[in-house]
Structures are given as C-alpha cells and as structure tokens.
KEGU-317733 format. One record per residue (C-alpha): residue in three letters; x, y, z. Coordinates in steps of 0.02 Angstrom, whole numbers, padded with zeros to 5 digits, always signed. Each point is the difference from the previous one (the first is absolute). Layout:
KEGU-317733
ALAXYZ/...
END
This chain:
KEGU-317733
UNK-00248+04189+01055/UNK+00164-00073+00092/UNK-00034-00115+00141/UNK+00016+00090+00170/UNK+00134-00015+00113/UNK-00031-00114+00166/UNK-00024+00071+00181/UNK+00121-00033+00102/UNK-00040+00028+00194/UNK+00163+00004+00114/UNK-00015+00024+00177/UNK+00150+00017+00116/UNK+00048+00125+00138/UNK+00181+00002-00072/UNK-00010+00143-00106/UNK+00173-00049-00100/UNK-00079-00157-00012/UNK-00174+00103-00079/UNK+00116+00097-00107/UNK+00108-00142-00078/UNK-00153-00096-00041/UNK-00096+00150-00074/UNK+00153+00030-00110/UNK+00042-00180-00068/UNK-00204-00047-00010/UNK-00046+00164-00091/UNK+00169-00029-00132/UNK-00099-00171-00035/UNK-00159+00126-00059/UNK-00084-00077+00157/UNK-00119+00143+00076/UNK+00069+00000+00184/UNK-00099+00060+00164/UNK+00093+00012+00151/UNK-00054+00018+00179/UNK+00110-00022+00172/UNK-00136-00068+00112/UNK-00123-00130+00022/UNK-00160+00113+00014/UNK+00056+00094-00175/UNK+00026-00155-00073/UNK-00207-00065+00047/UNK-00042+00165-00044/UNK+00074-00015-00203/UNK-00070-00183+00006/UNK-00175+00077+00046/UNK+00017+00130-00137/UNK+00039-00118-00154/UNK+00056-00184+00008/UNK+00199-00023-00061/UNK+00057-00161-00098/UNK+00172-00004+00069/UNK+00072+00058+00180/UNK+00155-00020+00078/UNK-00030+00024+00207/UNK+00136+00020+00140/UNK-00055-00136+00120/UNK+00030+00132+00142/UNK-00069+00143+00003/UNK-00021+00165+00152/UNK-00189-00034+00006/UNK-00072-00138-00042/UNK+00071-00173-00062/UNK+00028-00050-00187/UNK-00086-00165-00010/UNK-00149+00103+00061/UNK+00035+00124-00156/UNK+00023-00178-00091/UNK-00179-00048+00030/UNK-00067+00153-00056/UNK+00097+00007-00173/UNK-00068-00186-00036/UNK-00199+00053+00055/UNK+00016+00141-00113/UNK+00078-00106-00137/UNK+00007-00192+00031/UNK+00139-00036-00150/UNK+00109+00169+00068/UNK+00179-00043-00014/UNK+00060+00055+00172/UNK+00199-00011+00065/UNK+00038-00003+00158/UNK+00163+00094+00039/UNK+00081+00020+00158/UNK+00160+00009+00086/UNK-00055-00127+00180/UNK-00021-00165-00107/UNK-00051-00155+00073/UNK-00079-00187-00035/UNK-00176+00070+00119/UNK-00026+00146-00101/UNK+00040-00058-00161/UNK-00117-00135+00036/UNK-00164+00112+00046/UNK+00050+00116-00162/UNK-00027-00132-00118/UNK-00166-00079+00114/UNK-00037+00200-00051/UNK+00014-00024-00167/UNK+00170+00080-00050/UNK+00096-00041-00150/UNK+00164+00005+00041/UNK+00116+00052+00149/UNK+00153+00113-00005/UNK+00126+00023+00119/UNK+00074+00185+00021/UNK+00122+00060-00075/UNK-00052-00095-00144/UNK+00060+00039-00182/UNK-00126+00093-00112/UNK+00023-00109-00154/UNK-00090-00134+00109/UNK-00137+00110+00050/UNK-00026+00039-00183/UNK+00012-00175-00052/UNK-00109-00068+00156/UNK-00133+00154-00052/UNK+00000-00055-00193/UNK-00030-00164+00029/UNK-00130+00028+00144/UNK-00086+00107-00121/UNK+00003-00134-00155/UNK-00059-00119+00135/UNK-00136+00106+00031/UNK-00052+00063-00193/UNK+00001-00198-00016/UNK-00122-00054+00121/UNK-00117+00150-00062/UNK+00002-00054-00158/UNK-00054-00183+00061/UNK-00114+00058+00091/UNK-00065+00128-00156/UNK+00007-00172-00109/UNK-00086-00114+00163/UNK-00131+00122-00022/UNK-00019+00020-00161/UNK+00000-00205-00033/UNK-00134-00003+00138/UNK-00108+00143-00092/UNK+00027-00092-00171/UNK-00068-00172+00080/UNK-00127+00078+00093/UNK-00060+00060-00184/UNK+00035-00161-00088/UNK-00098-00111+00147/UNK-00144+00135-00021/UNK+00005-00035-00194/UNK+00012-00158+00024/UNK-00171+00008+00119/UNK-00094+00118-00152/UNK+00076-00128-00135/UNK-00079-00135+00107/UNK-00148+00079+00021/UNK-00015+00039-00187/UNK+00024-00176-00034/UNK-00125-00075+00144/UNK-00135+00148-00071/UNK+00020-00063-00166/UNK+00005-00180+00026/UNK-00170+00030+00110/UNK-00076+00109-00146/UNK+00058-00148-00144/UNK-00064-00110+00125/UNK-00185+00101+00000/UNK+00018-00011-00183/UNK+00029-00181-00036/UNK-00161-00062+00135/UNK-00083+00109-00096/UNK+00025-00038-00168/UNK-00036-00186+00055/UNK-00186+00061+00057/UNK-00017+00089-00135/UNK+00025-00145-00108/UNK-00132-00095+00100/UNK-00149+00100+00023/UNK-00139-00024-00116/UNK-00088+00206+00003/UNK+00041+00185+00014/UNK-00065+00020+00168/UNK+00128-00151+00060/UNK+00142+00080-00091/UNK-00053+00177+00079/UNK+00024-00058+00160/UNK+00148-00096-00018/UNK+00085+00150-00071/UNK-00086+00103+00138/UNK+00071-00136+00139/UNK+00194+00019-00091/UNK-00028+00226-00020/UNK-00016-00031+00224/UNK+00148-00110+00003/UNK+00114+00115-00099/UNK-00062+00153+00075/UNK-00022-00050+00197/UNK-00168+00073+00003/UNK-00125-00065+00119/UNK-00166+00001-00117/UNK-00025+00044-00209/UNK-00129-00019-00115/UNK-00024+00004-00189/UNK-00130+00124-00065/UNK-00069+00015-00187/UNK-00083+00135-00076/UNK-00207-00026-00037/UNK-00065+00040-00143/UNK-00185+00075+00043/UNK+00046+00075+00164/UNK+00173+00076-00077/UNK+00092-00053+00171/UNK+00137-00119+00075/UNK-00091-00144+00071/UNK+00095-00146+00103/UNK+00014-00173-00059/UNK+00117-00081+00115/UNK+00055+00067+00177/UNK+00122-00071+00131/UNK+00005+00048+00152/UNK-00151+00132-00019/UNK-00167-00019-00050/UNK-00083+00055-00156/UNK-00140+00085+00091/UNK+00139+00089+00109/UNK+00069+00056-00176/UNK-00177+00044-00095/UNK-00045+00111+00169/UNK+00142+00139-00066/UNK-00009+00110-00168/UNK+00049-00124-00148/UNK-00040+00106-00135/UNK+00109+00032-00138/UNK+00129+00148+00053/UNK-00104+00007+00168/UNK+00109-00058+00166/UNK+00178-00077-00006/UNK-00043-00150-00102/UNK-00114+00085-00129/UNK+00127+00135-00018/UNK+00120-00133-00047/UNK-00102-00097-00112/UNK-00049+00171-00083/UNK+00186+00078-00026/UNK+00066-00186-00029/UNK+00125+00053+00104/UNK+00086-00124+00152/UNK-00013+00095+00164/UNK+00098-00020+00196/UNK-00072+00066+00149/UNK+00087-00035+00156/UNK-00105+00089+00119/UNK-00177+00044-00053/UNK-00033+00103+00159/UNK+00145+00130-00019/UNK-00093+00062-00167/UNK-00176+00086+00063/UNK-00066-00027-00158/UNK+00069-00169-00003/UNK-00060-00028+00172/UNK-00176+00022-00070/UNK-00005-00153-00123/UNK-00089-00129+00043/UNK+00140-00108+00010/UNK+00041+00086+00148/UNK-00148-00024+00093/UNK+00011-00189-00054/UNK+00149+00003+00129/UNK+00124-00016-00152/UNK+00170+00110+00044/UNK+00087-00031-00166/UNK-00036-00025-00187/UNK+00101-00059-00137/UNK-00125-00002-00175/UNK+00048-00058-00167/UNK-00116+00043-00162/UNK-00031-00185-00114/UNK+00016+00060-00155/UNK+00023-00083-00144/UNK+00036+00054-00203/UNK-00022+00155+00059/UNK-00185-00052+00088/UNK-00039+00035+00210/UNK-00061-00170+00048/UNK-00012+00031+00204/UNK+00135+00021+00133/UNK+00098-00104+00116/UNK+00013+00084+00168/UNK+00112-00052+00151/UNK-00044+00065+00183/UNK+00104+00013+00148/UNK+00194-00063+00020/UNK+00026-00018+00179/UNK+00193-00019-00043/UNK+00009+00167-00041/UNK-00053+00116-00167/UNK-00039-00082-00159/UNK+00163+00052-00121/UNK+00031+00016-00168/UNK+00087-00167-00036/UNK-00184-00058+00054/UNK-00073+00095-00121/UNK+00108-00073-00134/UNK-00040-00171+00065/UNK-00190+00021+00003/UNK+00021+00095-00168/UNK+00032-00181-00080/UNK-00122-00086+00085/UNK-00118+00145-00065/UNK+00048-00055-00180/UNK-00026-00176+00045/UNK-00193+00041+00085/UNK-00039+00123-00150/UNK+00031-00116-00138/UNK-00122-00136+00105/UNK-00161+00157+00017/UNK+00049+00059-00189/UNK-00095-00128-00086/UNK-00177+00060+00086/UNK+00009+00179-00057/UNK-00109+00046-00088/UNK+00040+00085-00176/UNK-00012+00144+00036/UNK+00155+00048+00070/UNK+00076+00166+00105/UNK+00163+00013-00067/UNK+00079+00119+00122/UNK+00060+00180-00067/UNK+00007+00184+00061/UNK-00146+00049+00038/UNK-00127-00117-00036/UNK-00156-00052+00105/UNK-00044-00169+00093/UNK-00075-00128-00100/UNK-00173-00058+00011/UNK+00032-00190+00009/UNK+00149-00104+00031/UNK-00027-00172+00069/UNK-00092-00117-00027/UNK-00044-00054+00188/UNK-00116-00157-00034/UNK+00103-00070-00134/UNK+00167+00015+00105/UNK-00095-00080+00147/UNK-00079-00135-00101/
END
C-alpha cells in the first residue's frame, strides 16, 4: 500500500486565489480542501484534523488567526501558512504567537509555497517521529527499570532463601537429636514460606495415623483435636497419597471448609508427604501466609527441606515399610514414636 497523500486545508475568500492553490497543491499529489470563509474552514477542522493549511489572514467572517487557533487545537504540529495580501510587523507577530509556520505575502510565487509546504511538512514528519522514538525510549526504560526491579527482587529472594539455608545448615550441624533437627528444619520451612505457624507430623504405627512431634506457632492438642488418620482430613490425605498439597482458602471449598483445620481457625494449608526410599514417614505442614497464597516456588523450597526432615524420621521406621503404589492400602505401623522422642 502507497503512502497517502497529505491534506491540505486552504481557506481564502479570493476564489482565484482558492483555484491557483487547488491546482499547483493537487499537481504536488497533495489532497486539497478548499473553503472561502472562516466558519467553513472550523467546520472541516471539526470534521477531521489537517496536517498542513495555508489561511488568508482576512477573511468576510471571521478572522484567520482565530481559524489559526483552531487548526493547531485540532493538530498541535499542523503546518499552517498564513497568506495575505494587508502585511504588517503586528500581525505577523500574533500569527507566529499562534503557532504558524511561515508567512507569505500575496502575490507570492507558487514554487515558494511548495517549497515552504515541503519543508513544513518534513518539519513536521520529523518531530513525529521524535516524538514516536521519545516514546518508545520511555516505554523501553520503563520495561528495563521494571526488569531491573524483578531482577532485583530475584536476587534479594534468593539471597534471603541461601541465607535460610546456610543458618540452617549451621543448626543442623549443632543439634545433638531428631526432635532438635525437626524443629530447626520446621523454624527454616516458616522462613522460606512466610507462614505464620507449621508443624511436623509422623505417621504411628498402632493407631495407623499422623501424630505431631514438633509444632510452632500451634499446639499439638490444637492439631490432635482434627481427623489425623491416614487419608482422613487434609493432612492424612497427604500423608496417604504422598502427594504435596496448596490450599489458599480453606473456606471457599465446603468440603474443605469442614476439616478440622478449618475450625482450628487455619485459612490456608500447604502439606508435604516425608517420604523416604520410597517409605511415608509423616508430613510437614505449613498454615497461614498472611503475605498472600502459598506458591509453587514454596512448594519446591519446602520440597527440599522435606528430603532433609525425611532422611532424619527414616531411621525409626520400622521394617516394615509402605512403599507407595497404585492402589495399595495404609500401613499398619510406621514410626517409631518413643524411639524418635527418646
């Protein structure tokens, strides 16, 4: 498609002088309008803005520099040439105040008006592109400063998280038992995740069930006091399926709204099964973000401090292990509870 040709408004109430310009404008391939009075000229202006105009500076009806003003409202960069036979230092004056290009003096030559119009128009084409390029520099920072903010963000994230990781390896290398190293992992799982309370839960062997064995934040009795069974509730369902589990709002779901965790006053859940060689050793269960929902990059986070907790339970299960498959049935016995608390 070929570029189309600029409007050209002229407005004069000599109609040789309408005429003439329409001839030599539309031999340039400029697309020409041409009205003799004021009021027709506001009227074409209302209808569709015009890049370029040239305007007589008197007219029958109303002025030009009035017809002036409206050109430039309608189109601030409009290329608009004053023409006009009465000349003088005032007038010229308030038509460029107006915002007029250039000023010609009848009965001028029409090479100049073609030359004056070309260049006004190249004048023109070059401030929109600067302005096109202004913009489009702004719109490129204003993408680079926001991924600078998310890089930054990234980094302060992951230097917090390493951070997490590094105090905790340090404990870790300090305390003496399991249920010391439980809730030292427990202590890092809330730091990484931004939940309020957690606890870590391991599956009983006589009563087939999840039972708590360190808590922050919320009590054990608070915990016991809801269904812990194996694939009963949240938690059991989790330790059951050794599957990980998010639940941002437990009282949208009316099933969900019927745990117990609910009426423990816990609004969200994020569960990971312990499992290790293949063996469901408890679950480590994270309640409540008041930053906002638990996410999946905290799931992958808690994920390795599951690993970490599981190999610490693993060595009180008992030998008879569940090693999870399709279809199979809870196990009888899984932990140990007096020798890990020993």
């Amino acid at each position: 498609m070929g570029i189309p040709p600029q409007r050209v408004l002229v407005v004069d109430d000599d109609l040789d002088m309408l005429q003439l310009c329409q001839d030599v404008l539309t031999r340039q391939g400029y697309e020409t309008t041409c009205v003799a009075t004021g009021e027709q000229a506001l009227a074409e202006v209302h209808r569709q803005p015009f890049p370029a105009a040239l305007v007589d500076l008197v007219l029958p009806d109303i002025g030009g520099l009035e017809v002036v003003s409206a050109i430039r409202r309608a189109d601030p960069e409009a290329v608009v040439v004053i023409i006009t036979g009465f000349a003088s230092l005032d007038s010229a004056i308030e038509a460029v105040r107006r915002g007029t290009y250039d000023y010609l003096r009848k009965p001028f030559d029409t090479d100049e008006l073609i030359n004056i119009l070309a260049r006004g128009l190249e004048h023109r084409r070059l401030i929109k592109e600067n302005e096109q390029l202004v913009t489009r520099l702004n719109r490129l920072n204003q993408q680079l400063q926001q991924s600078k903010a998310r890089l930054e963000d990234k980094m302060r994230i992951a230097t917090e998280e390493l951070a997490v990781f590094i105090t905790l390896g340090h404990r870790l290398g300090e305390a003496r038992d399991s249920q010391t190293t439980a809730q030292h992992i427990l202590q890092a799982a809330l730091e990484l995740s931004g939940a309020e309370r957690g606890a870590i839960l391991v599956v009983d062997r006589g009563l087939n069930q999840l039972q708590p064995i360190v808590t922050i934040g919320i009590s054990s009795d608070e915990l016991s006091a809801n269904k812990l069974g194996m694939g009963e509730g949240i938690l059991g369902q989790v330790a059951a399926a050794a599957t990980p589990k998010i639940i941002n709002d437990l009282l949208a779901d009316p099933q969900l709204s019927e745990d117990g965790l609910a009426y423990a006053g816990i609004r969200s859940v994020l569960a990971h099964p312990l499992v290790s060689d293949d063996v469901v050793v408890g679950v480590i269960a994270l309640f409540d973000k008041p930053s906002g929902p638990f996410t999946d990059n905290n799931l992958n986070l808690i994920a390795v401090l599951a690993a970490q907790v599981s190999s610490v339970l693993a060595a009180t299960v008992i030998p008879r292990p569940y090693k999870l498959g399709a279809g199979q049935q809870p196990p009888d016995q899984f932990i140990n509870l007096e020798d890990l608390l020993r």
